[in-house]
Residue frames as a rotation matrix with the C-alpha (Angstrom) as fourth column:
UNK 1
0.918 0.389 -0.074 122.31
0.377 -0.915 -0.144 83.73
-0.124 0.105 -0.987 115.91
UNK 2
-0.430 -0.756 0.493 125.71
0.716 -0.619 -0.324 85.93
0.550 0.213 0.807 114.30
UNK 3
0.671 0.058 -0.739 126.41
0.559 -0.695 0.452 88.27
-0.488 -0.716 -0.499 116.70
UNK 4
0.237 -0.608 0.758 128.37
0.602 -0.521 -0.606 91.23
0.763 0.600 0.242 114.99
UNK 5
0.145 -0.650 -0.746 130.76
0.943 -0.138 0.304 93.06
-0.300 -0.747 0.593 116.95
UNK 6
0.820 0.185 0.541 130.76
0.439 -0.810 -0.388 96.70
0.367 0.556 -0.746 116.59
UNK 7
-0.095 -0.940 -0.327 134.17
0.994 -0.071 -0.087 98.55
0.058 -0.333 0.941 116.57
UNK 8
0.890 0.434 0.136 133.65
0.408 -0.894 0.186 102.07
0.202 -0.110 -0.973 118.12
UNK 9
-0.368 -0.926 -0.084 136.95
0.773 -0.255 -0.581 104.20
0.517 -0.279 0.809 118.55
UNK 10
0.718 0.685 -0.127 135.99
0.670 -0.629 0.394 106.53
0.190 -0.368 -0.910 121.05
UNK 11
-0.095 -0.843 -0.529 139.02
0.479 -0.504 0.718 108.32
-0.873 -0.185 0.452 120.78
UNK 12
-0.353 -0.387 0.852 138.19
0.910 0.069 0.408 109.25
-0.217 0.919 0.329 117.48
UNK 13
-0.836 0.258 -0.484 136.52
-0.127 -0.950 -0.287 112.86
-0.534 -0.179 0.827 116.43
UNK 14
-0.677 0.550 -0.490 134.16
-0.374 0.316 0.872 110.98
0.634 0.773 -0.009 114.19
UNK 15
-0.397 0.520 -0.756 132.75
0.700 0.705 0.117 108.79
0.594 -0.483 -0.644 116.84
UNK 16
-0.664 0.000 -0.748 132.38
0.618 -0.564 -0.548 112.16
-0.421 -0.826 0.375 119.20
UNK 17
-0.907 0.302 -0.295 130.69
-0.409 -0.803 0.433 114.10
-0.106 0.513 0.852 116.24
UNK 18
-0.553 0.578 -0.600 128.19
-0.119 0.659 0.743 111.21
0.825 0.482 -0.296 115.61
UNK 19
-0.444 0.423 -0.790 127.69
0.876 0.391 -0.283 111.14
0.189 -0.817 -0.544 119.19
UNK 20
-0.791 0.054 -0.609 127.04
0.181 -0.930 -0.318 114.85
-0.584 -0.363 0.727 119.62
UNK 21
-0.734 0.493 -0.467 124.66
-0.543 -0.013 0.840 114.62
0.408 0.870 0.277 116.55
UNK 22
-0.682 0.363 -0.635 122.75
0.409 0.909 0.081 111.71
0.607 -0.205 -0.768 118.26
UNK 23
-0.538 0.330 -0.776 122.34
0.739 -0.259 -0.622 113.81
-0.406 -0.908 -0.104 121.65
UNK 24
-0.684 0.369 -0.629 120.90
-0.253 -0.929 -0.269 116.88
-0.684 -0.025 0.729 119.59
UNK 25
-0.805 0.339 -0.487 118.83
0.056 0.860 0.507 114.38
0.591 0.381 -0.711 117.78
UNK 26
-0.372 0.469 -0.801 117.41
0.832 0.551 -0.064 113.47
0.412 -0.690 -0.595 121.02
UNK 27
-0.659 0.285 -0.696 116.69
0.362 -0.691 -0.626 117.55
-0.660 -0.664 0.352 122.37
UNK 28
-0.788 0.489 -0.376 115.05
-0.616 -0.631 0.471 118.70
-0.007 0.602 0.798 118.95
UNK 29
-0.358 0.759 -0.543 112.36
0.258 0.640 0.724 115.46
0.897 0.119 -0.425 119.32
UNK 30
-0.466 -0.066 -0.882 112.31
0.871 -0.207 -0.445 115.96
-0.153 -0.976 0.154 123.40
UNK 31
-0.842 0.110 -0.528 111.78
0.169 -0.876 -0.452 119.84
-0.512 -0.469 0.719 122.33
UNK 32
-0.923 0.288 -0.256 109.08
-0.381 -0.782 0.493 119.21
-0.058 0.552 0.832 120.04
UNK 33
-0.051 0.917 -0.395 106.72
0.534 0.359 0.765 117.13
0.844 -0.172 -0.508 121.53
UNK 34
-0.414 -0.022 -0.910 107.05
0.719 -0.620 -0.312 119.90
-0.558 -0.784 0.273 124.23
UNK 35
-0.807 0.298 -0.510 106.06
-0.490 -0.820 0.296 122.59
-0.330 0.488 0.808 121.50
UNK 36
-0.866 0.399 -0.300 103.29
0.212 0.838 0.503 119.69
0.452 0.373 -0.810 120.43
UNK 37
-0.217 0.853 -0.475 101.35
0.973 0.225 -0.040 119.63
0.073 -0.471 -0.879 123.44
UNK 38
-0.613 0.289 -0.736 101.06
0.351 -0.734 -0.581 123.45
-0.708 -0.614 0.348 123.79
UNK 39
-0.952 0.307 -0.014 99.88
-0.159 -0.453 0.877 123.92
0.263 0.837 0.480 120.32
UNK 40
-0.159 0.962 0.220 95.88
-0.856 -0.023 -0.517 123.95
-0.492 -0.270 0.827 120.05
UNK 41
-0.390 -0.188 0.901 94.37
-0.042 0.982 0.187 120.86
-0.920 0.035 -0.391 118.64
UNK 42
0.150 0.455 0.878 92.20
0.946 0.192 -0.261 121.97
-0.287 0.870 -0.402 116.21
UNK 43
-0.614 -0.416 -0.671 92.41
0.459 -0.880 0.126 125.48
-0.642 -0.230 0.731 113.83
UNK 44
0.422 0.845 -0.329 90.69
-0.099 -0.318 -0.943 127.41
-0.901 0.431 -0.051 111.51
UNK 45
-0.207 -0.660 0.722 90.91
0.847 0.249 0.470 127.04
-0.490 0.709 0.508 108.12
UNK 46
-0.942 -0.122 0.311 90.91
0.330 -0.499 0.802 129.24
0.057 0.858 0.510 104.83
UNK 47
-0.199 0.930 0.309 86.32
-0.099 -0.333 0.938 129.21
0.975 0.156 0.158 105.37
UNK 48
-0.239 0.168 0.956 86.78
-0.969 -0.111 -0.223 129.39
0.068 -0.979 0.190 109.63
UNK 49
0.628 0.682 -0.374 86.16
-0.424 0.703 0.570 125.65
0.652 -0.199 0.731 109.70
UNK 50
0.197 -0.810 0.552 88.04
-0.770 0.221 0.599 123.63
-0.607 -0.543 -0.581 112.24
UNK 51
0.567 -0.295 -0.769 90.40
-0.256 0.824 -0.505 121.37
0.783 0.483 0.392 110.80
UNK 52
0.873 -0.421 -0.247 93.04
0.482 0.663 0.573 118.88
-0.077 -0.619 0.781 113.01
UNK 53
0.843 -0.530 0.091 95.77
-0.509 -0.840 -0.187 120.40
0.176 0.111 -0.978 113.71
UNK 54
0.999 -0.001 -0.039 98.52
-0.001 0.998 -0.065 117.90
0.039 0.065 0.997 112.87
UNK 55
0.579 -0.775 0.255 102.05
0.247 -0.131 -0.960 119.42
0.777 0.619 0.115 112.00
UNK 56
0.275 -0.734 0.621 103.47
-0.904 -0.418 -0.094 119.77
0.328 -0.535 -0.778 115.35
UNK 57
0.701 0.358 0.616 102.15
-0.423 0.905 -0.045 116.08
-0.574 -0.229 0.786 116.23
UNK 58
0.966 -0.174 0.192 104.09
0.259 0.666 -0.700 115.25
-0.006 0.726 0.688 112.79
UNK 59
0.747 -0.607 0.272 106.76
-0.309 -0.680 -0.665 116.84
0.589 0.413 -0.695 113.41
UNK 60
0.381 -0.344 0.858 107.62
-0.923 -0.185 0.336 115.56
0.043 -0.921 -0.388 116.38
UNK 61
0.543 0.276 0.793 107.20
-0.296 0.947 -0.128 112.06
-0.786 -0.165 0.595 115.49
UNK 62
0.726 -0.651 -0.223 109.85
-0.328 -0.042 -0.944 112.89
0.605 0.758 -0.244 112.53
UNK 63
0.248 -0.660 0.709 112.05
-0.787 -0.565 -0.250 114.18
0.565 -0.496 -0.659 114.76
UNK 64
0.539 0.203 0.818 111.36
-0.556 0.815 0.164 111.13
-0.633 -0.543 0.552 117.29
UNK 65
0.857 -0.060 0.511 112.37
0.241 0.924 -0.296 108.40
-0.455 0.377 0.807 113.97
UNK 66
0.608 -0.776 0.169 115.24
-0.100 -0.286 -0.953 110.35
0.788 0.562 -0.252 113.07
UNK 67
0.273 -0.340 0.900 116.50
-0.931 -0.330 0.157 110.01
0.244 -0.881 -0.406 116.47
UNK 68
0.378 0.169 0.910 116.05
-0.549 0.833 0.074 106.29
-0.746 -0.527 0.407 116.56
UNK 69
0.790 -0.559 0.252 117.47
0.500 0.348 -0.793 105.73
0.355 0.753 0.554 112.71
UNK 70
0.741 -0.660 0.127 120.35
-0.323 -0.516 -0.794 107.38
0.589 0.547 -0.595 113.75
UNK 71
0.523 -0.044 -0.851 122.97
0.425 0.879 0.215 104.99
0.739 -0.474 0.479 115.29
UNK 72
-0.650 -0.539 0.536 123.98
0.047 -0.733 -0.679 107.10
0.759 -0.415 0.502 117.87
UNK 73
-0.300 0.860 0.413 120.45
-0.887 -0.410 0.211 107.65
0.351 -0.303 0.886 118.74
UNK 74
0.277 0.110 -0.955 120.60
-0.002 0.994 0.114 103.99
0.961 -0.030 0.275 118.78
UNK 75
-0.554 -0.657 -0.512 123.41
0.474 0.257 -0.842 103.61
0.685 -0.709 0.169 120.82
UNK 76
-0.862 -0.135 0.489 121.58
-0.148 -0.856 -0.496 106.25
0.486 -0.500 0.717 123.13
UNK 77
0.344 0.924 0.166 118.11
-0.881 0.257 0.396 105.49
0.323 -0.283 0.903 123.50
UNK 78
0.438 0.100 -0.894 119.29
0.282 0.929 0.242 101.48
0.854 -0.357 0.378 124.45
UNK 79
-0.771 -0.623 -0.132 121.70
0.381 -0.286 -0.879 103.44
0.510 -0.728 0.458 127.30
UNK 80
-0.876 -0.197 0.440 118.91
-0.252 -0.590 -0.767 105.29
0.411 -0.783 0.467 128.31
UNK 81
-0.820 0.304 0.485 116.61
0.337 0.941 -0.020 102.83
-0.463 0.148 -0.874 128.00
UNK 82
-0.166 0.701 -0.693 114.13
-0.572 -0.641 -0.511 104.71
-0.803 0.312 0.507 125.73
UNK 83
-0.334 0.442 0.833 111.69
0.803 0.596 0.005 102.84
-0.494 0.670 -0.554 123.31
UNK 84
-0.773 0.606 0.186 110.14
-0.154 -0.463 0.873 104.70
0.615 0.646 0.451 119.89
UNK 85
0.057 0.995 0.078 107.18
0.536 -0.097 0.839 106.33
0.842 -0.006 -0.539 121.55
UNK 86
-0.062 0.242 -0.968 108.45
0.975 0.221 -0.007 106.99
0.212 -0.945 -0.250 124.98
UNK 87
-0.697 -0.705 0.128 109.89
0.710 -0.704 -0.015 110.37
0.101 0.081 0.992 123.97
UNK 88
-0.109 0.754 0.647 106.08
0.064 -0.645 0.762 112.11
0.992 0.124 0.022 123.96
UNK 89
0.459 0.074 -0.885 106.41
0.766 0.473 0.436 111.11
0.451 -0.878 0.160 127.88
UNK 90
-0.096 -0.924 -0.369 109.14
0.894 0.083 -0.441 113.20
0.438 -0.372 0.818 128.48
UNK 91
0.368 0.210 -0.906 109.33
0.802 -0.564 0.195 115.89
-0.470 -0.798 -0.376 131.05
């Protein structure tokens, strides 16, 4: 197995901006599977029928894989030990 060695300058203002990016990453997923569960599940459409009410659900779960593609978010979620999914958990 090639192990690659990642060079991180943490002295740099890049490496702080990426990191600061990462962490607000992580509150806008955190804050929308918090805006998720309050929503209703189902709504009316356009002729009063109920339809699923999906777009906070999806949203969140953006929010969630952008967090985890972003290597920050990387670097973050393995620190805080957090797996893709756990984030709907959160308090």
């Amino acid at each position: 197995m090639n192990k690659v060695a990642l060079s991180l300058n943490a002295g740099s203002a890049a490496y702080w901006e990426e990191l600061r990016e990462g962490w607000a990453l992580l509150r806008e997923a955190r804050r929308l599977f918090k805006v998720a569960k309050l929503c209703p599940l189902y709504i009316a459409d356009a002729d009063g029928e109920p339809q699923e009410n999906t777009g906070p659900t999806d949203a969140a779960h953006d929010a969630e894989a952008a967090f985890f593609a972003h290597p920050a978010g990387a670097r973050i979620a393995r620190a805080q030990g957090l797996t893709f999914g756990s984030l709907i958990q959160s308090k």
